[in-house]
PDB file of N, CA, C, O and CB in Angstrom:
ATOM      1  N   UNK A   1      25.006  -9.486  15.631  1.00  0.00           N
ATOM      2  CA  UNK A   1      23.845 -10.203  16.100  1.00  0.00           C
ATOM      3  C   UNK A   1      22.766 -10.143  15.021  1.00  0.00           C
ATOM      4  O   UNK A   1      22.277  -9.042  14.768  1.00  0.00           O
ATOM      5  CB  UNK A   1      23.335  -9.617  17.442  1.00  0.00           C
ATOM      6  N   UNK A   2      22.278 -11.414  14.250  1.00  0.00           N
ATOM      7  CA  UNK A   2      21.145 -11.366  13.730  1.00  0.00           C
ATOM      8  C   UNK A   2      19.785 -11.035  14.251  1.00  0.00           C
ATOM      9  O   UNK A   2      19.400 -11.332  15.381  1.00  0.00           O
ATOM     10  CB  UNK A   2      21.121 -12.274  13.333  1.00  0.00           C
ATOM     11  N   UNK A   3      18.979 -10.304  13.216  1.00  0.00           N
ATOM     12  CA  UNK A   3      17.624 -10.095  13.747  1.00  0.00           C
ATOM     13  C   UNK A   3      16.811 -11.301  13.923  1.00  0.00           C
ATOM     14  O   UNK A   3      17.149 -12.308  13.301  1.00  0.00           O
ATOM     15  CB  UNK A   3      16.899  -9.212  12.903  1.00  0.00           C
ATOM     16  N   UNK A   4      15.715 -11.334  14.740  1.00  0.00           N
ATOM     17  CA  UNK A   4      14.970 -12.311  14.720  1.00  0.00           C
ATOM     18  C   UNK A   4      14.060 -12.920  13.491  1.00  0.00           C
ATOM     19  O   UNK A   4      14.380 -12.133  12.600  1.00  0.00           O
ATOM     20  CB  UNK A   4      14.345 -12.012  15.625  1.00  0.00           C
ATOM     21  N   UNK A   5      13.335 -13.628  13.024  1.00  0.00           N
ATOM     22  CA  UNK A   5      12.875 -13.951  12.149  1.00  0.00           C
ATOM     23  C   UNK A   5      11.404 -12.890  11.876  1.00  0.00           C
ATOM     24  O   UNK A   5      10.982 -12.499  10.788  1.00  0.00           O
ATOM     25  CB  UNK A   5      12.818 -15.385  12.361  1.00  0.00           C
ATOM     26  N   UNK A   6      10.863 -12.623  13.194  1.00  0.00           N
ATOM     27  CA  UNK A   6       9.665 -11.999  12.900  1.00  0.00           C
ATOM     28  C   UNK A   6      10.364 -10.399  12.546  1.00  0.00           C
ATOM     29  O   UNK A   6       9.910  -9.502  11.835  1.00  0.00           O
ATOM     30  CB  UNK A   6       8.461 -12.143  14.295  1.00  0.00           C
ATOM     31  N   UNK A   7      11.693 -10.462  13.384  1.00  0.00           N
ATOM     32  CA  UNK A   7      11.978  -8.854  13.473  1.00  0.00           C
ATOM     33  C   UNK A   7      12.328  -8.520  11.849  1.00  0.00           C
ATOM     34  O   UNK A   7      11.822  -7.702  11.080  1.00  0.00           O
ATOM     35  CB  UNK A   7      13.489  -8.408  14.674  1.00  0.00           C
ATOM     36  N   UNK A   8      13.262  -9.371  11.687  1.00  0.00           N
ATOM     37  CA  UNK A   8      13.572  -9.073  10.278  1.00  0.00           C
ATOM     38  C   UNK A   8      12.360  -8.692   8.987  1.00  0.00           C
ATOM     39  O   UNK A   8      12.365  -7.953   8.002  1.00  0.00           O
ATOM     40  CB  UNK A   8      14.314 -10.338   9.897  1.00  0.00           C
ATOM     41  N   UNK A   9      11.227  -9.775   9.706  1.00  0.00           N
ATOM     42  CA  UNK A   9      10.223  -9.454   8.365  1.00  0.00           C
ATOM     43  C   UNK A   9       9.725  -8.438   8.449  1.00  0.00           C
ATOM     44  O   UNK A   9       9.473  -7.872   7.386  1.00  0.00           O
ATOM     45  CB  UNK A   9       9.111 -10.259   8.060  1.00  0.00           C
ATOM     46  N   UNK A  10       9.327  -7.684   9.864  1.00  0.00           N
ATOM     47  CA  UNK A  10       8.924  -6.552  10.165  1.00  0.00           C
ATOM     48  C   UNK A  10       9.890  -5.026   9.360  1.00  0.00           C
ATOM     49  O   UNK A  10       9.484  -4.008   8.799  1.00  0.00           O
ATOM     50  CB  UNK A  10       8.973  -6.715  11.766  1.00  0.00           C
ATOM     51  N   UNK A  11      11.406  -5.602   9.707  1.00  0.00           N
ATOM     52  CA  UNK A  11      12.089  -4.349   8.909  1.00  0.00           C
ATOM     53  C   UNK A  11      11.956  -4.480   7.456  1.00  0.00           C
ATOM     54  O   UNK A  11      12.071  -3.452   6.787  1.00  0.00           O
ATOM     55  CB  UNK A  11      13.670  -4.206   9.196  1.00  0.00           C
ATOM     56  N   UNK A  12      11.679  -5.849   6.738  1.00  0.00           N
ATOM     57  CA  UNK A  12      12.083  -5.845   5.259  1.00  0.00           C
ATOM     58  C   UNK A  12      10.724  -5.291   4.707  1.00  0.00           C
ATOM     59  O   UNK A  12      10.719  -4.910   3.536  1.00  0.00           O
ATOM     60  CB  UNK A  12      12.572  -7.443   4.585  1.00  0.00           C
ATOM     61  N   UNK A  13       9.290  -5.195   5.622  1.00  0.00           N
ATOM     62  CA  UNK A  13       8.308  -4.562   5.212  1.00  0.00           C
ATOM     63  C   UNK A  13       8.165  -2.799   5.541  1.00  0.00           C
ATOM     64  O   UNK A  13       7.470  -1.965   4.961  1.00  0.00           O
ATOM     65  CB  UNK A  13       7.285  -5.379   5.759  1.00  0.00           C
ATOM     66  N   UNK A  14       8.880  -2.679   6.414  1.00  0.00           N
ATOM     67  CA  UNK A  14       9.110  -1.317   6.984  1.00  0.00           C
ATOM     68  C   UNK A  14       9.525  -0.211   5.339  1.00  0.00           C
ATOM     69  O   UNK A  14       9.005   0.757   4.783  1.00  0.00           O
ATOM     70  CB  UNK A  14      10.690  -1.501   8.378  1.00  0.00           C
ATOM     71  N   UNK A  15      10.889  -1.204   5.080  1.00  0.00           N
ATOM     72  CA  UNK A  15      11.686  -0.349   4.408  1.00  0.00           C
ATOM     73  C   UNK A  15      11.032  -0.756   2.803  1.00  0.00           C
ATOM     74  O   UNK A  15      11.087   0.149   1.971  1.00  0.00           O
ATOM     75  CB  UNK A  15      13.450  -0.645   4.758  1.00  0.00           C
ATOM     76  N   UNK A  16      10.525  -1.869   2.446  1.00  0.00           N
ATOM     77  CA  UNK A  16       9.884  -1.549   1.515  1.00  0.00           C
ATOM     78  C   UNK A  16       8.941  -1.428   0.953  1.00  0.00           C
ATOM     79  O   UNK A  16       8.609  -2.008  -0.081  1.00  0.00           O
ATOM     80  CB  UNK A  16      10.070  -1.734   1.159  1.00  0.00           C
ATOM     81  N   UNK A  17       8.189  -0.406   1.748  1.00  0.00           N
ATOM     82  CA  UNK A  17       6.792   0.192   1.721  1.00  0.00           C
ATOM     83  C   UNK A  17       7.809   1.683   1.623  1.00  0.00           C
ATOM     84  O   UNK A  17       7.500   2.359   0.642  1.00  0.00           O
ATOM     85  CB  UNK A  17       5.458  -0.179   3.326  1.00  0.00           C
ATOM     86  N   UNK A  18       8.866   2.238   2.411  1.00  0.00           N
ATOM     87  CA  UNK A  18       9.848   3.536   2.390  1.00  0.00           C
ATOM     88  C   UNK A  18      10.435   3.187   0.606  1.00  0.00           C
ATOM     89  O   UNK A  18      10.976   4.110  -0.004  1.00  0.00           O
ATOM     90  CB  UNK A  18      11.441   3.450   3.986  1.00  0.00           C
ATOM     91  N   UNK A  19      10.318   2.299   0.168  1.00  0.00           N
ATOM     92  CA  UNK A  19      11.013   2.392  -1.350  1.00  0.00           C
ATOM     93  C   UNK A  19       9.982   3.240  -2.557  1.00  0.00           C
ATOM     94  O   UNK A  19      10.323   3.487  -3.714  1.00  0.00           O
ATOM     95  CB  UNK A  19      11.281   0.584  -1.959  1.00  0.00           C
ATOM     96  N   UNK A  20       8.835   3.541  -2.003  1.00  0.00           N
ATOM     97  CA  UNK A  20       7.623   3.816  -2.465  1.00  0.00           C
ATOM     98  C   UNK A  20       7.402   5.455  -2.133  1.00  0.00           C
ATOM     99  O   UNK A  20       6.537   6.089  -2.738  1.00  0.00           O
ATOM    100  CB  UNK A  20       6.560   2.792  -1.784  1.00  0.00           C
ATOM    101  N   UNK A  21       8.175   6.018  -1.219  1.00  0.00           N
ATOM    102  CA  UNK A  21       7.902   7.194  -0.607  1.00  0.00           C
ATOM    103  C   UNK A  21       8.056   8.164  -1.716  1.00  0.00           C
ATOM    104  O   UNK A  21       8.623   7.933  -2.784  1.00  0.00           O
ATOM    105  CB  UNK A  21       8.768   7.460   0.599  1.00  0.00           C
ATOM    106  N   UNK A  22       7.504   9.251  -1.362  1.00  0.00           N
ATOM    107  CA  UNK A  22       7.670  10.630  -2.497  1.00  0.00           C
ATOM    108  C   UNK A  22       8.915  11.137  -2.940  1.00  0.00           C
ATOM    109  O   UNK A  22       9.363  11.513  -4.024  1.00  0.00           O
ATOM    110  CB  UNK A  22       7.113  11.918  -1.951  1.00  0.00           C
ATOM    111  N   UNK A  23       9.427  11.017  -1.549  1.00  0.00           N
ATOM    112  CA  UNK A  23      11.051  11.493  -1.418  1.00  0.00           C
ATOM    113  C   UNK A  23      12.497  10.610  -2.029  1.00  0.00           C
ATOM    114  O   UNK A  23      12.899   9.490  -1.713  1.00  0.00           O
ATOM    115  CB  UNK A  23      11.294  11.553   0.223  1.00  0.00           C
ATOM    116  N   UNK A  24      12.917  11.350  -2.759  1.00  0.00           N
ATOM    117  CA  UNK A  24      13.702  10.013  -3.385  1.00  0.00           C
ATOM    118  C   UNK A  24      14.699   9.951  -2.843  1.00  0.00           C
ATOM    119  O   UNK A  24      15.502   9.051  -3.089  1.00  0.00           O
ATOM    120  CB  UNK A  24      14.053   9.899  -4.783  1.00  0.00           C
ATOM    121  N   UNK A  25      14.840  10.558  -2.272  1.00  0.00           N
ATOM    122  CA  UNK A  25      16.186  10.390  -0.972  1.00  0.00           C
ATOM    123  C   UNK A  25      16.132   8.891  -0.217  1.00  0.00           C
ATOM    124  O   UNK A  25      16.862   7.902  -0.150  1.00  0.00           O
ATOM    125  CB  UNK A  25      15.918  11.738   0.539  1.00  0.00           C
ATOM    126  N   UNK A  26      14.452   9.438   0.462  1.00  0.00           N
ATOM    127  CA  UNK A  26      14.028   8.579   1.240  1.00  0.00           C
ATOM    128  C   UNK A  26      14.266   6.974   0.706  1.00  0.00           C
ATOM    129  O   UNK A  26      14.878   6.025   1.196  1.00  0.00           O
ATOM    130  CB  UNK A  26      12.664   8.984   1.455  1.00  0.00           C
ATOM    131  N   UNK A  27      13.509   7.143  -0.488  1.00  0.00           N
ATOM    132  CA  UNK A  27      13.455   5.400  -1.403  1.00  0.00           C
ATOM    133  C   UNK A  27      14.955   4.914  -1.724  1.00  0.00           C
ATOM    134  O   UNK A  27      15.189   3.721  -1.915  1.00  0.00           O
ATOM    135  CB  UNK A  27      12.548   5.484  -3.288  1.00  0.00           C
ATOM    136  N   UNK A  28      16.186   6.118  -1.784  1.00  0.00           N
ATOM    137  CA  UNK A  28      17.513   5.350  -2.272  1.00  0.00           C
ATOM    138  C   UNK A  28      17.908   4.866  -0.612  1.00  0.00           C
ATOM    139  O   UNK A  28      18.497   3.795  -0.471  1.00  0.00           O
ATOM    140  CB  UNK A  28      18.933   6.569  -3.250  1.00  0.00           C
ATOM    141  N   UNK A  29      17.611   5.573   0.430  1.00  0.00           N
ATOM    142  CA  UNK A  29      18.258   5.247   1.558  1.00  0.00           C
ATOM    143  C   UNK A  29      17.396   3.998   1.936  1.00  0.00           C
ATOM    144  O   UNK A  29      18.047   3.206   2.618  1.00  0.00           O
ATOM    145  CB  UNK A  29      18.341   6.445   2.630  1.00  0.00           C
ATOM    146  N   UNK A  30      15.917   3.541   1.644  1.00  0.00           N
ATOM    147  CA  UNK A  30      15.597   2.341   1.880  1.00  0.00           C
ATOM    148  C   UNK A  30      16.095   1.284   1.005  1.00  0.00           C
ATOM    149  O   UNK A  30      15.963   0.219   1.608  1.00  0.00           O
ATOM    150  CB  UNK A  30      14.388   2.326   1.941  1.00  0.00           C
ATOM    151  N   UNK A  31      16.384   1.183   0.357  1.00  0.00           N
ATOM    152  CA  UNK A  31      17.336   0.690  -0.792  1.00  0.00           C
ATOM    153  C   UNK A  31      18.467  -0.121  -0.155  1.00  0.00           C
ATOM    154  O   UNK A  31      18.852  -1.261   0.101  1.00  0.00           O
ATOM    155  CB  UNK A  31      17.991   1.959  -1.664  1.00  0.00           C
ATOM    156  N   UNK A  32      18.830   1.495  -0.036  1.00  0.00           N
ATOM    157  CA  UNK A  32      20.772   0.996   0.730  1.00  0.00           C
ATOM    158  C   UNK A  32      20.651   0.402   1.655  1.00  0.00           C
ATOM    159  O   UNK A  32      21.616  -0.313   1.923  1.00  0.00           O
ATOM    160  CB  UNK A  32      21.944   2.136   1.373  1.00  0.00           C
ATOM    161  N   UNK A  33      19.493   0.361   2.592  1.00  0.00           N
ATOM    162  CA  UNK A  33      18.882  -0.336   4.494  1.00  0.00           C
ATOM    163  C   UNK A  33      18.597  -1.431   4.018  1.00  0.00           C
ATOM    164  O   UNK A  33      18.865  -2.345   4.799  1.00  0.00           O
ATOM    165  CB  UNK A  33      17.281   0.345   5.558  1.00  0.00           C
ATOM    166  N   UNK A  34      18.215  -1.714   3.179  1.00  0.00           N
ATOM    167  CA  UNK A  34      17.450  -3.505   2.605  1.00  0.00           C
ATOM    168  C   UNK A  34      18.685  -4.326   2.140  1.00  0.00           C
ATOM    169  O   UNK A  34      18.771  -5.537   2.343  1.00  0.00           O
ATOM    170  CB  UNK A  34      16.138  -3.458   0.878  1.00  0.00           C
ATOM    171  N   UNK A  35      19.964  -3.340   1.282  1.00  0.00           N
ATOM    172  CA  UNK A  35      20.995  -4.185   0.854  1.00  0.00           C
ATOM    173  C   UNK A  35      21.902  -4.529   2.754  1.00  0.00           C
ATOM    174  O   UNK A  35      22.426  -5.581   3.120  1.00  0.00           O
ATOM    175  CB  UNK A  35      22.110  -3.112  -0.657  1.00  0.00           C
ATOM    176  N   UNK A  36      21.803  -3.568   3.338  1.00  0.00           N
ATOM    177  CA  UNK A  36      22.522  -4.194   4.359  1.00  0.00           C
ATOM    178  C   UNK A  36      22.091  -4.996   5.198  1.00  0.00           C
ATOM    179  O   UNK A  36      22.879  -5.445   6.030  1.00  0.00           O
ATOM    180  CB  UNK A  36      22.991  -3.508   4.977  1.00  0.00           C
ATOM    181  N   UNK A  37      20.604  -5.425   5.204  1.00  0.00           N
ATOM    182  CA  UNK A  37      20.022  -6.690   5.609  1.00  0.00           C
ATOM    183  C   UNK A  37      20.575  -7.679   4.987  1.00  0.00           C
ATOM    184  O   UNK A  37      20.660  -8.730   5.622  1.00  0.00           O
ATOM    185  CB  UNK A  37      18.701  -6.793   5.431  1.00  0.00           C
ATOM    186  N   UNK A  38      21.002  -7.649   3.862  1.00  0.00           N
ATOM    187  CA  UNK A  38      21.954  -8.359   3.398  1.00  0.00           C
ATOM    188  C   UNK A  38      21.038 -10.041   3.231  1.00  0.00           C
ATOM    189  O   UNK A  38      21.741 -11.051   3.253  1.00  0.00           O
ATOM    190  CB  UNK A  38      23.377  -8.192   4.537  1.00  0.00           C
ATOM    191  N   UNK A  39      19.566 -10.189   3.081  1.00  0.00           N
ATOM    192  CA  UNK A  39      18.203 -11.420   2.735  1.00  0.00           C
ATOM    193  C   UNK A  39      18.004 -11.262   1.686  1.00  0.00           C
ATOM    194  O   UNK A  39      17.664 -10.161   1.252  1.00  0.00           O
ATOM    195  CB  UNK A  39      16.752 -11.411   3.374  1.00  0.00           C
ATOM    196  N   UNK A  40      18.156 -12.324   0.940  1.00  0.00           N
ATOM    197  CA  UNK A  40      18.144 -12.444  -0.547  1.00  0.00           C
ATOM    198  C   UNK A  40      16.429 -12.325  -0.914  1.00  0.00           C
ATOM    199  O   UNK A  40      15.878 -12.117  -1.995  1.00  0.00           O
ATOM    200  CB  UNK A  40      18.935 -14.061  -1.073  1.00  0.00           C
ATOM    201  N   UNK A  41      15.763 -12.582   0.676  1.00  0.00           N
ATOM    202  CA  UNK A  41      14.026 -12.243   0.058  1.00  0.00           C
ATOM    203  C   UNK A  41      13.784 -10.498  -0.121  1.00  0.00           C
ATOM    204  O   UNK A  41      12.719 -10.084  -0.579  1.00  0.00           O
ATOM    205  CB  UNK A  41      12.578 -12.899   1.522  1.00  0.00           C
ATOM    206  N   UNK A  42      14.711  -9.705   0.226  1.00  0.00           N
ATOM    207  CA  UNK A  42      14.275  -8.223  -0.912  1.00  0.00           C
ATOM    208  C   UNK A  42      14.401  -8.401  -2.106  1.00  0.00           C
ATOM    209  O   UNK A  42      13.861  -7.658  -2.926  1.00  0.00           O
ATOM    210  CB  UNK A  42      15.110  -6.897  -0.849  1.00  0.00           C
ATOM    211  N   UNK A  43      15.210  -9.523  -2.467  1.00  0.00           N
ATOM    212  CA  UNK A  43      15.180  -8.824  -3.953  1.00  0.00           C
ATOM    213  C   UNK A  43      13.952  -8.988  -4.977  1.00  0.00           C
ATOM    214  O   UNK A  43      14.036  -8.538  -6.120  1.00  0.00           O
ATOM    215  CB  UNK A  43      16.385  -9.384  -4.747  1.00  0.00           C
ATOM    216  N   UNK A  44      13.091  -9.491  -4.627  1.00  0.00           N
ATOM    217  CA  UNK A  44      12.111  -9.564  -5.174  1.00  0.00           C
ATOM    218  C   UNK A  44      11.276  -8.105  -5.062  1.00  0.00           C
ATOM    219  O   UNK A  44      10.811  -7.399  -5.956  1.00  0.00           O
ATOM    220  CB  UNK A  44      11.546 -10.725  -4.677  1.00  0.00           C
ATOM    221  N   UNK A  45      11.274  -7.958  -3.737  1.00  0.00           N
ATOM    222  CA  UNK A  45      10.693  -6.355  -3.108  1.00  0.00           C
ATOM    223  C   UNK A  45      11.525  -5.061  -4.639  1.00  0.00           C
ATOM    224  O   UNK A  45      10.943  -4.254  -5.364  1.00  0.00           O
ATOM    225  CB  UNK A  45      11.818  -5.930  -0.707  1.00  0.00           C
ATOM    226  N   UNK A  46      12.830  -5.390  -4.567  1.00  0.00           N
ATOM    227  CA  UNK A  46      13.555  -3.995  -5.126  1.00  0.00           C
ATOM    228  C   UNK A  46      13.586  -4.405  -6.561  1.00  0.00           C
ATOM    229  O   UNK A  46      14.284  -3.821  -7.389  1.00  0.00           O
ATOM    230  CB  UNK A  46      15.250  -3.578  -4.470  1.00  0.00           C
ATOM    231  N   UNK A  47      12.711  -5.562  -6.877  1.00  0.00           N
ATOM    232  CA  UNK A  47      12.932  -5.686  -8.151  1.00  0.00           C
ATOM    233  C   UNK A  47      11.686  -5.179  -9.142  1.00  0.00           C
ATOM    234  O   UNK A  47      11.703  -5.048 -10.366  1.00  0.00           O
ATOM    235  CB  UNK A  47      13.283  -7.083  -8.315  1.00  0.00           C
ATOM    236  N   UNK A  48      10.389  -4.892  -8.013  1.00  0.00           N
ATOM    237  CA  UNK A  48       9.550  -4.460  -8.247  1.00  0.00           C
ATOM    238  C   UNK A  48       9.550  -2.842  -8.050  1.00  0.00           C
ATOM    239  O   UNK A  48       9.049  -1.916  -8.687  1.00  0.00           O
ATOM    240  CB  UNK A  48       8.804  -5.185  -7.696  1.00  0.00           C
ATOM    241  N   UNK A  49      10.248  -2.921  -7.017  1.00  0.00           N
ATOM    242  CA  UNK A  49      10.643  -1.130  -6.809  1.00  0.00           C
ATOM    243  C   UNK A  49      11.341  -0.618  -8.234  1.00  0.00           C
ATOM    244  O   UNK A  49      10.985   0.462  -8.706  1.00  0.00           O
ATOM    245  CB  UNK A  49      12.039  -0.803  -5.309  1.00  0.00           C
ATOM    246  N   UNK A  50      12.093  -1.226  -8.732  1.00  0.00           N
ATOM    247  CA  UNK A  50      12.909  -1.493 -10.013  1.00  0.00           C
ATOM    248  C   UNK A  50      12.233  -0.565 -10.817  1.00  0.00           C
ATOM    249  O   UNK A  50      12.488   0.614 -11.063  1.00  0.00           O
ATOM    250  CB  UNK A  50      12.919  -3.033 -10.643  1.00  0.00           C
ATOM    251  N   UNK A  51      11.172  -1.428 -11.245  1.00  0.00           N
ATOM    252  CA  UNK A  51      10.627  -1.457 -12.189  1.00  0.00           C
ATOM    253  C   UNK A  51       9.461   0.146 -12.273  1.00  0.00           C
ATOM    254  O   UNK A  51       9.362   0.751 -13.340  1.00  0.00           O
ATOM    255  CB  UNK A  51      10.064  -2.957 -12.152  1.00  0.00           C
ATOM    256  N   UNK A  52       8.793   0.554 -11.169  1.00  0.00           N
ATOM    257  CA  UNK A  52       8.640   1.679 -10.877  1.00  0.00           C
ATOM    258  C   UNK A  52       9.278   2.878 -10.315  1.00  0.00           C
ATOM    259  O   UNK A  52       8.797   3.850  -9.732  1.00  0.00           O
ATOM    260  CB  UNK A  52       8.044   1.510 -10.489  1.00  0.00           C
ATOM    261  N   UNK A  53      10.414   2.584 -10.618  1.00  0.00           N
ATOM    262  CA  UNK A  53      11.087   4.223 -10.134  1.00  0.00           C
ATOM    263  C   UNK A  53      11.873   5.187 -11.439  1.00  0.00           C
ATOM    264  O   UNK A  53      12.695   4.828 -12.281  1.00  0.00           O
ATOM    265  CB  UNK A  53      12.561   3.899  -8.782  1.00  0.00           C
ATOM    266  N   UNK A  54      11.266   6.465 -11.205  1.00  0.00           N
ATOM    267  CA  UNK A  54      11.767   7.386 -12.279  1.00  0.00           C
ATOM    268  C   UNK A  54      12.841   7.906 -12.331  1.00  0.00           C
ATOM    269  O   UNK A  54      13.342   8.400 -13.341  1.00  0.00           O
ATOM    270  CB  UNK A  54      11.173   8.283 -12.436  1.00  0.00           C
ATOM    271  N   UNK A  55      13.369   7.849 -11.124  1.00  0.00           N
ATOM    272  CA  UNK A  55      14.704   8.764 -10.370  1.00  0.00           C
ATOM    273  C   UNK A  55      15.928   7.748 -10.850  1.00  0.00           C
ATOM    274  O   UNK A  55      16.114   6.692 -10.244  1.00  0.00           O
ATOM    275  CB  UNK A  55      14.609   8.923  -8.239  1.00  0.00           C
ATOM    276  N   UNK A  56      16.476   8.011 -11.604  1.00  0.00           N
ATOM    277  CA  UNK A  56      18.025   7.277 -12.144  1.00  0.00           C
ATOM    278  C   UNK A  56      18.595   7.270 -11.062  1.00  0.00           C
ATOM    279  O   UNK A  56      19.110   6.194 -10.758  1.00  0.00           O
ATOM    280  CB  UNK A  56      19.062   8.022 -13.273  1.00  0.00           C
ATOM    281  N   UNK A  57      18.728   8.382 -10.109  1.00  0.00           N
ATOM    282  CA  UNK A  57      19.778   8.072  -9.238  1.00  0.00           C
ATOM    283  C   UNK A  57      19.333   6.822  -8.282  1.00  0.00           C
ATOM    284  O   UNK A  57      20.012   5.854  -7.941  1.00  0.00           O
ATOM    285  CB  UNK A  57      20.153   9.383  -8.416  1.00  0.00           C
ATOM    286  N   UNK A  58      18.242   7.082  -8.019  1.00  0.00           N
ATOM    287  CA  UNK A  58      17.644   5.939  -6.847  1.00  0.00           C
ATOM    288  C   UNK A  58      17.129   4.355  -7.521  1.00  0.00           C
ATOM    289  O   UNK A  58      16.667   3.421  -6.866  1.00  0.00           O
ATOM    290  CB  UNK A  58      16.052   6.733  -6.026  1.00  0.00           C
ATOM    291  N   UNK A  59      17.412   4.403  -9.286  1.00  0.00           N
ATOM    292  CA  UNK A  59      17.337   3.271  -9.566  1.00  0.00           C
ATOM    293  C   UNK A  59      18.957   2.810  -9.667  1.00  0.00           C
ATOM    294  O   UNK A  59      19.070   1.595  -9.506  1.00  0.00           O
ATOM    295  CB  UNK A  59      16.426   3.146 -10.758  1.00  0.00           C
ATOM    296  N   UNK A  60      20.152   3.462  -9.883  1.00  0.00           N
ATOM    297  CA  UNK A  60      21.166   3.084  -9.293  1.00  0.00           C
ATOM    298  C   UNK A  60      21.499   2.231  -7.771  1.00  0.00           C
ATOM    299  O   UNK A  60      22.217   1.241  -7.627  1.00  0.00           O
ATOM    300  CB  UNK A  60      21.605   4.117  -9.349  1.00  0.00           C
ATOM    301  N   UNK A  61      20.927   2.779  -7.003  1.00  0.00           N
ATOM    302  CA  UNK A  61      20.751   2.489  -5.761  1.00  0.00           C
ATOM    303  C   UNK A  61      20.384   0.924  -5.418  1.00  0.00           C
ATOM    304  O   UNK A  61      21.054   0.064  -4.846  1.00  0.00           O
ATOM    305  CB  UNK A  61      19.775   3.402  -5.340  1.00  0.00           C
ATOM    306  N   UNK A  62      18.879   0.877  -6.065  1.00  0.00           N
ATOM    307  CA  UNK A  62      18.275  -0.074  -6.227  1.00  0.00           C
ATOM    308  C   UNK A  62      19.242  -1.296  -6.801  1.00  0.00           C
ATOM    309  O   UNK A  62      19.599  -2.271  -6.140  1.00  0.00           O
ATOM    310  CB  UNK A  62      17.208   0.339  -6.975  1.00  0.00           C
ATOM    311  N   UNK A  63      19.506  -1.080  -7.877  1.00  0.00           N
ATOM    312  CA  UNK A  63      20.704  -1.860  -8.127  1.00  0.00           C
ATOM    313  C   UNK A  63      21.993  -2.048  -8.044  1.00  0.00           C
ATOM    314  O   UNK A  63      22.649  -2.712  -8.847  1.00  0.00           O
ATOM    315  CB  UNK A  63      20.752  -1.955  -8.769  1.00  0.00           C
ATOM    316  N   UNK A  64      22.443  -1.450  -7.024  1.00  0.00           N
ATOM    317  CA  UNK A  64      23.285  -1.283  -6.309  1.00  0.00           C
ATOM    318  C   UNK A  64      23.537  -2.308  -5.334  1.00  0.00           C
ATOM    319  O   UNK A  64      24.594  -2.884  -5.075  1.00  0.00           O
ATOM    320  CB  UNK A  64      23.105  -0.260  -5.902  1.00  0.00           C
ATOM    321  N   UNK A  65      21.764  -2.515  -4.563  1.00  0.00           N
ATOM    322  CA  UNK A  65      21.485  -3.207  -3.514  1.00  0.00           C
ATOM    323  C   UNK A  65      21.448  -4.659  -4.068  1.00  0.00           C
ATOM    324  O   UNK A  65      22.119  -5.586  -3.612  1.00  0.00           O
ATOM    325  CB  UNK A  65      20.236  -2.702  -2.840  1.00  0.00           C
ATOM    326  N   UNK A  66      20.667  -4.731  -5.003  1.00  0.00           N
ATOM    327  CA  UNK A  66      20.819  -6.160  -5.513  1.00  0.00           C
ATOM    328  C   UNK A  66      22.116  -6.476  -5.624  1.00  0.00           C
ATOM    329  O   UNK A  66      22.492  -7.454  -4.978  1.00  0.00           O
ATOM    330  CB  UNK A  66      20.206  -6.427  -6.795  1.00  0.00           C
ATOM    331  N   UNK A  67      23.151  -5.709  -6.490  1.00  0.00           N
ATOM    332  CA  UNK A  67      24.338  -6.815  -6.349  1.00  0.00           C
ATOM    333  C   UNK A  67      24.998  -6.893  -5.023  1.00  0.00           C
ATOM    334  O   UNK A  67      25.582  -7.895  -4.609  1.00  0.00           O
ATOM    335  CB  UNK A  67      25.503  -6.538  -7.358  1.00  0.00           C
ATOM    336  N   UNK A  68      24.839  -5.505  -4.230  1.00  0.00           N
ATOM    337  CA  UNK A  68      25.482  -6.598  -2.749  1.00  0.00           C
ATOM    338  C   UNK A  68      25.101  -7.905  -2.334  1.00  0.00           C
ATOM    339  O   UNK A  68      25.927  -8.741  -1.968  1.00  0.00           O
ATOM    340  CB  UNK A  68      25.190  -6.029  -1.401  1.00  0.00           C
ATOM    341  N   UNK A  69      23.764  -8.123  -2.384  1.00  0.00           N
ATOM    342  CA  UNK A  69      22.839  -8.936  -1.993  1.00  0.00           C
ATOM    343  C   UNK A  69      23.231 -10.137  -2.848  1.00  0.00           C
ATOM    344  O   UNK A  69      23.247 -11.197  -2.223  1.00  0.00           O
ATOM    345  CB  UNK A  69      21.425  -8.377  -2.142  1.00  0.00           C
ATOM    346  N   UNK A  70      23.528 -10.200  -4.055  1.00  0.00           N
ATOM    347  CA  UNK A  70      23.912 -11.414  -4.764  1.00  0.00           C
ATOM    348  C   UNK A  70      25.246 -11.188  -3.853  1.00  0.00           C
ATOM    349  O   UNK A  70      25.009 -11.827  -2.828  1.00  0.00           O
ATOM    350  CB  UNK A  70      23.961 -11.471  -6.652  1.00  0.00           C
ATOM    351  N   UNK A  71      26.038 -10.819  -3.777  1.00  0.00           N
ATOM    352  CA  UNK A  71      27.600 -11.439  -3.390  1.00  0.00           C
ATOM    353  C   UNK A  71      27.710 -11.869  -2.215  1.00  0.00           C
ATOM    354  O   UNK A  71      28.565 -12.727  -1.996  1.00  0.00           O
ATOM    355  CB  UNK A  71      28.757 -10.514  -3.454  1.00  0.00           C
ATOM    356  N   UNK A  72      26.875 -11.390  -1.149  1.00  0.00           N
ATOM    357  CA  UNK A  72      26.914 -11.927  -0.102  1.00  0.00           C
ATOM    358  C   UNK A  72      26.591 -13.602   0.221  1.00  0.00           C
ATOM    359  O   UNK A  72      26.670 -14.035   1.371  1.00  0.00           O
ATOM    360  CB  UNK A  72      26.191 -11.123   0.457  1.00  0.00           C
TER     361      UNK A  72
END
């Protein structure tokens, strides 16, 4: 079942405002939650997350999410 249109915008702002968090756990698991929304409008969100994150592992992540997001 798809989310609704408002619901969806509500989660894609939820989780990436969580891509920003202290915890880098936190920011790879919003990451991985935005690629399984599987809306090609994060990638703009994680491309900016991209670009500010120090954590290799959670910029893996990040791009991780983008290419699901392209293949889908």
């Amino acid at each position: 079942m798809a989310l609704a249109k408002n619901s969806l915008a509500l989660c894609i702002q939820a989780l990436g405002d969580r891509l920003y968090d202290s915890n880098p756990l936190i920011r790879s698991k919003a990451a991985q939650s935005l690629a399984e929304l599987a809306d090609e409008a994060v990638i703009p969100i994680l491309c900016k997350a991209l670009d500010n994150e120090p954590n290799p592992d959670v910029v893996c992540q990040i791009m991780d999410a983008i290419v699901l997001i392209r293949a889908c």
